[in-house]
C-alpha positions as CSV (number, residue, x, y, z in Angstrom):
1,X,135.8,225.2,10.0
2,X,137.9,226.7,7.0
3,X,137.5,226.1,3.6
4,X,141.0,227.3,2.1
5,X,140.0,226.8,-1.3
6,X,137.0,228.5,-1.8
7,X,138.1,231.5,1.5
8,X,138.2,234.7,-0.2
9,X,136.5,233.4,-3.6
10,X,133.1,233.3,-2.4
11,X,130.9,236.0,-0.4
12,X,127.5,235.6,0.3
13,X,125.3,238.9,-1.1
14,X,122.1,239.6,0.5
15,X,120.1,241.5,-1.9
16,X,117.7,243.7,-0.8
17,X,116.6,248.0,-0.3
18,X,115.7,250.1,2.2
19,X,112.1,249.5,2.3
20,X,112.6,245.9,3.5
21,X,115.1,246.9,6.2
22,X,112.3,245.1,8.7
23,X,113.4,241.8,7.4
24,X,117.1,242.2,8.1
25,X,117.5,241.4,11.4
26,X,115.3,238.1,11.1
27,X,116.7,237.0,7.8
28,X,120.5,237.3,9.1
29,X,119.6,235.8,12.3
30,X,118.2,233.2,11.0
31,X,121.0,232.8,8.6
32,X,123.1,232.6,11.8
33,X,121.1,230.1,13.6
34,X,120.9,227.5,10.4
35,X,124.6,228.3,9.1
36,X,126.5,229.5,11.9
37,X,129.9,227.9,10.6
38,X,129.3,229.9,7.3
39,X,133.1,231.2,6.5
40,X,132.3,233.6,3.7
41,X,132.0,237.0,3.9
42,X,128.6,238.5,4.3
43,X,127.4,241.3,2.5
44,X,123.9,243.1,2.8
45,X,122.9,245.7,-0.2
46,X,120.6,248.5,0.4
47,X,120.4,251.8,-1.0
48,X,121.0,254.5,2.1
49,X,120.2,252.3,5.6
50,X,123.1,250.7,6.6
51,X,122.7,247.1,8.2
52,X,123.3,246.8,12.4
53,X,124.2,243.5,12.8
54,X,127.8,241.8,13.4
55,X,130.1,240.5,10.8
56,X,127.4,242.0,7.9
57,X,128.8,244.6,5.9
58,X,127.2,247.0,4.2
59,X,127.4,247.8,0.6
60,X,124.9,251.3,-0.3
61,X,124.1,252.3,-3.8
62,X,121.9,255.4,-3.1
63,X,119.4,256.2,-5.4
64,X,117.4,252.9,-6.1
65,X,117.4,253.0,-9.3
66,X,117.1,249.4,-10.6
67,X,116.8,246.0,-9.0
68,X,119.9,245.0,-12.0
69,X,121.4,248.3,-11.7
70,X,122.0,247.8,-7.7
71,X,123.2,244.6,-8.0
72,X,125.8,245.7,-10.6
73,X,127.1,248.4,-8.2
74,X,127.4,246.0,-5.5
75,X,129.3,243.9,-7.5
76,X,131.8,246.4,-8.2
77,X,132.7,246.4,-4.5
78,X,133.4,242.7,-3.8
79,X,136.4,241.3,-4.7
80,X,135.6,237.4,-5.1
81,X,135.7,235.5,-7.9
82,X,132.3,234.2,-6.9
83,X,128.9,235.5,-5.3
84,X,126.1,233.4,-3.6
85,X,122.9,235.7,-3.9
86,X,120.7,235.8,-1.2
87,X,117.4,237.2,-0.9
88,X,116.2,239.1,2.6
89,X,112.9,237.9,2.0
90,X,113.9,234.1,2.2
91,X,114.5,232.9,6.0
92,X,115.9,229.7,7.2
93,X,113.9,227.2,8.7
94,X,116.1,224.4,9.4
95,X,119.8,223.9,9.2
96,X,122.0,224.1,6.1
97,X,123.6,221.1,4.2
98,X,127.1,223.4,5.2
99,X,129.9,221.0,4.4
100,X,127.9,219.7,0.9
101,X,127.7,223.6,0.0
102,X,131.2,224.3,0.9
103,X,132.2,221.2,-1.1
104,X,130.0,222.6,-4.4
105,X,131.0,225.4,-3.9
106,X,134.8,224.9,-3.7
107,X,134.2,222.8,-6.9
108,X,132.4,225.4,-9.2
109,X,135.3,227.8,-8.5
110,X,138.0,225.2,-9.1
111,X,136.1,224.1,-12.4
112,X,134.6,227.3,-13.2
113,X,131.6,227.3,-13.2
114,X,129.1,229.8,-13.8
115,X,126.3,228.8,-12.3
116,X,125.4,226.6,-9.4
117,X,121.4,226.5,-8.0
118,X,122.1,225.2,-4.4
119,X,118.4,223.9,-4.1
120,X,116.5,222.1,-7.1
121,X,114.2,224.9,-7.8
122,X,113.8,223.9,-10.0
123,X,116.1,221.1,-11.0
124,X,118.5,220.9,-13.5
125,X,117.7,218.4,-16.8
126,X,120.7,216.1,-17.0
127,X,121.9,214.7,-14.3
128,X,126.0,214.5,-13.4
129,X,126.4,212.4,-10.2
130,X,124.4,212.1,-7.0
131,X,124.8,215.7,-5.8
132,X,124.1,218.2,-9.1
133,X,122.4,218.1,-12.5
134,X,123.6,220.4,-15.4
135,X,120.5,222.9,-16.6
136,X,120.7,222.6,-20.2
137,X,120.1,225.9,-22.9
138,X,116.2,226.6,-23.1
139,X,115.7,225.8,-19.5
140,X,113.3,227.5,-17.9
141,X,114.4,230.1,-14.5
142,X,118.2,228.9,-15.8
143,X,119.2,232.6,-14.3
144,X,116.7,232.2,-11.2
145,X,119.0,234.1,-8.2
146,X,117.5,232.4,-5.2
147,X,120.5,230.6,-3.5
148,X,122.7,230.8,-6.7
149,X,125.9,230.8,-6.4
150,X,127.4,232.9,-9.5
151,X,130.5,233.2,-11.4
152,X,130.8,237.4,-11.0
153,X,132.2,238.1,-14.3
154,X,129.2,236.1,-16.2
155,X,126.8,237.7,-13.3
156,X,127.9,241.3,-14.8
157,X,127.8,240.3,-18.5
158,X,124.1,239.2,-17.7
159,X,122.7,241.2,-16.1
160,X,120.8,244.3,-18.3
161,X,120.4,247.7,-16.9
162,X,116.9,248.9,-15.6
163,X,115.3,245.3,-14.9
164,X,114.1,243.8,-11.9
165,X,114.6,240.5,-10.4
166,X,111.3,239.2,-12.3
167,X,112.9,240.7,-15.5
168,X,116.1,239.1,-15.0
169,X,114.6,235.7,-14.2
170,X,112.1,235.9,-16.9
171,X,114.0,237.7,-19.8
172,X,117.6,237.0,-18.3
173,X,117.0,233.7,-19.1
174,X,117.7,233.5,-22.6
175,X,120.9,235.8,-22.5
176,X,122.4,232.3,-20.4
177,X,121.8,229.9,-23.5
178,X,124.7,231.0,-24.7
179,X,126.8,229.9,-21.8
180,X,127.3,226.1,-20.6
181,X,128.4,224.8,-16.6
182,X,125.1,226.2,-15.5
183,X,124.3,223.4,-13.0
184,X,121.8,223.2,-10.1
185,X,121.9,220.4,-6.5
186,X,120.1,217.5,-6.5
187,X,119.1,218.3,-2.9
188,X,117.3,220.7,-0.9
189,X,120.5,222.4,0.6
190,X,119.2,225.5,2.0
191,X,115.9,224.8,3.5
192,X,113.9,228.2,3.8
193,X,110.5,229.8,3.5
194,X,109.5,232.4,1.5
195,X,108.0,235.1,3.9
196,X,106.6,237.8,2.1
197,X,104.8,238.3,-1.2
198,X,104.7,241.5,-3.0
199,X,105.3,243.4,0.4
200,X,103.1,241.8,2.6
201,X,103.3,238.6,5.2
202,X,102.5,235.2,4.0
203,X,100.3,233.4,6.7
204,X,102.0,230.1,6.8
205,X,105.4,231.3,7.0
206,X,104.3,233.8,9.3
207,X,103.5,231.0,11.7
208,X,106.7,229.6,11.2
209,X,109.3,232.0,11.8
210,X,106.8,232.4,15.1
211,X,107.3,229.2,16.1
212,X,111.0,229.2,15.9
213,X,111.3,232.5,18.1
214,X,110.9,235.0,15.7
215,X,108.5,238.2,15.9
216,X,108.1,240.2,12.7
217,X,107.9,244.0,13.1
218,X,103.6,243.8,11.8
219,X,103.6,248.1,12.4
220,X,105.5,248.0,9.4
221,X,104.6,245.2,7.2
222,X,100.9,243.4,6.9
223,X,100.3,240.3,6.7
224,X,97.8,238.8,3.8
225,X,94.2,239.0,4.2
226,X,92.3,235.1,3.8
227,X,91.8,236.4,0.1
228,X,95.4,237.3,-1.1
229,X,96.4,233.9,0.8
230,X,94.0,232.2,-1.1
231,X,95.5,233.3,-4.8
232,X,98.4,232.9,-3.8
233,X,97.6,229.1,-2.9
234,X,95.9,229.1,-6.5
235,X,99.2,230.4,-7.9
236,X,101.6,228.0,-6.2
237,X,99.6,225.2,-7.4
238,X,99.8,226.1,-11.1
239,X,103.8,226.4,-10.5
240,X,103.6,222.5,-9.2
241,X,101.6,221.7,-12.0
242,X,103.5,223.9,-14.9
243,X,107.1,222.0,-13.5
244,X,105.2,218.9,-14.2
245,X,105.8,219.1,-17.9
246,X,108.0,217.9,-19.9
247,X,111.0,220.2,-19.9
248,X,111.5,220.8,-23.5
249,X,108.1,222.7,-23.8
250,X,108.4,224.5,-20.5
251,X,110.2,227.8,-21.4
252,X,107.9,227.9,-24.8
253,X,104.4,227.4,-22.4
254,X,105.9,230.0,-20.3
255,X,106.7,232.7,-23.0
256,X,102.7,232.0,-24.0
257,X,101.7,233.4,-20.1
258,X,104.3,236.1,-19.3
C-alpha cells in the first residue's frame, strides 16, 4: 500500500558493523515477514561488508571509528527528511501495527516532529490522545534510538562525535531538553526481542527466533552460559522496578548509578 505523504521522507536505517554481519540475514528477514508492506526505503550500515539481501541497500563508512560518528556518515547519504533507526540486534516476533506507524509517522513529518518512540519504552509523561504521549525535558532515555523515528537534521545536531549508542542514550539525553515534539506511542507497535547482549545469544530469545523458523549462525556467535542469563534476569528486573518511579526523580536516580 502507498503512503504518498510520508514516500520519500522516511527510510528505515538499520544500524549496525561488520562484526554483527551474522544477524543480518535474520533481522531483515524477519523484518520482512512482520512488515512486508513496509514502503520506505531500507538501509543497512556497516563499515566494509556489504549486505546480500534484496531491496537493502548498503551504506559503508570504513574505518569503524565511532558508533555516533557512523551514524553521522550514514546520514549524509540519505536524503529523507526523516529516519526510523533500527537496530540488527532487535528481531521481530510478531507482526507490526503497519497502518498505525505509517499514520504517526506521516503525522510527525507533516507536524515536524523530532522525535517519535514507536513502542512505549519507555513511555512518554503526558499524554496527547489515545495513540502517543509527549516525553517531557528531564525524561529519562528521551534520545533512546530503538524504533525511533527521527527528525535527521535534529538527529545530526545531537549526536556528539566519538560516543556510542550507550553514550548517546545516557549522555545524549540531556542535549534533547532543549528541544520540544519529542513524543513516544502509547502502544507496543513494533513487537520484537532483543537477541543478543554484549555479543553473545540470549537463551529465551534464542528459543524464539527457533521456533519461528530461524537458525542462528552459533560458529560465530555463543550463546549465554546459565550464569550470564542469570544477571541479566537480575538486571532486567531492576529496569522494571527503576521505571516504577515516579518520573520526576528518574533521570536524577539514574545519574546516581551510571
Amino acid at each position: 500500500m502507498e503512503h504518498p505523504d510520508t514516500q520519500g521522507n522516511c527510510a528505515v536505517l538499520i544500524v549496525s558493523c561488520d562484526k554483527y554481519k551474522d544477524l543480518w540475514g535474520p533481522c531483515i528477514t524477519l523484518f520482512r515477514r512482520f512488515w512486508n508492506d513496509c514502503s520506505y526505503p531500507v538501509y543497512l550500515l556497516s563499515n566494509t561488508v556489504r549486505v546480500d539481501f534484496p531491496n537493502v541497500t548498503s551504506i559503508l563508512t570504513g574505518t569503524d571509528v565511532s558508533w555516533s560518528d557512523n551514524l553521522l556518515l550514514a546520514l549524509e547519504q540519505i536524503s529523507c527528511s526523516h529516519v526510523l533507526l533500527y537496530i540488527e540486534d532487535l528481531f521481530l516476533v510478531n507482526p507490526v501495527a503497519s497502518q498505525t506507524i505509517h499514520s504517526l509517522i506521516e503525522q510527525s513529518i507533516r507536524e515536524d516532529w523530532n522525535y517519535l518512540r514507536l513502542n512505549p519504552t519507555p513511555k512518554g509523561d503526558m499524554q496527547i490522545d489515545d495513540f502517543i504521549s509527549e516525553i517531557s525535558p528531564g525524561s529519562v532515555y528521551r534520545s533512546s534510538v530503538v524504533f525511533s523515528v527521527w527528525k535527521i537534521e535534529t538527529l545530526k545536531q545531537i549526536l556528539k562525535s566519538g560516543e556510542s549508542a550507550w553514550d548517546f542514550e545516557e549522555i545524549g539525553t540531556a542535549r534533547t531538553d532543549s528541544y520540544s515534539k519529542f513524543y513516544a506511542s502509547n502502544q507496543e507497535l513494533i513487537p520484537a526481542c532483543n537477541t543478543v547482549i554484549k555479543g553473545v545469544w540470549e537463551l529465551e530469545a534464542l528459543k524464539k527466533i527457533k521456533d519461528l523458523g530461524i537458525e542462528p549462525d552459533l560458529q560465530s556467535r555463543r550463546s549465554m552460559s546459565s550464569h550470564e542469563y542469570l544477571i541479566w534476569k537480575l538486571k532486567q528486573l531492576r529496569s522494571l522496578l527503576f521505571h516504577l518511579m515516579p518520573h520526576s526523580s528518574k533521570r536524577k536516580i539514574r545519574s546516581i548509578f551510571r
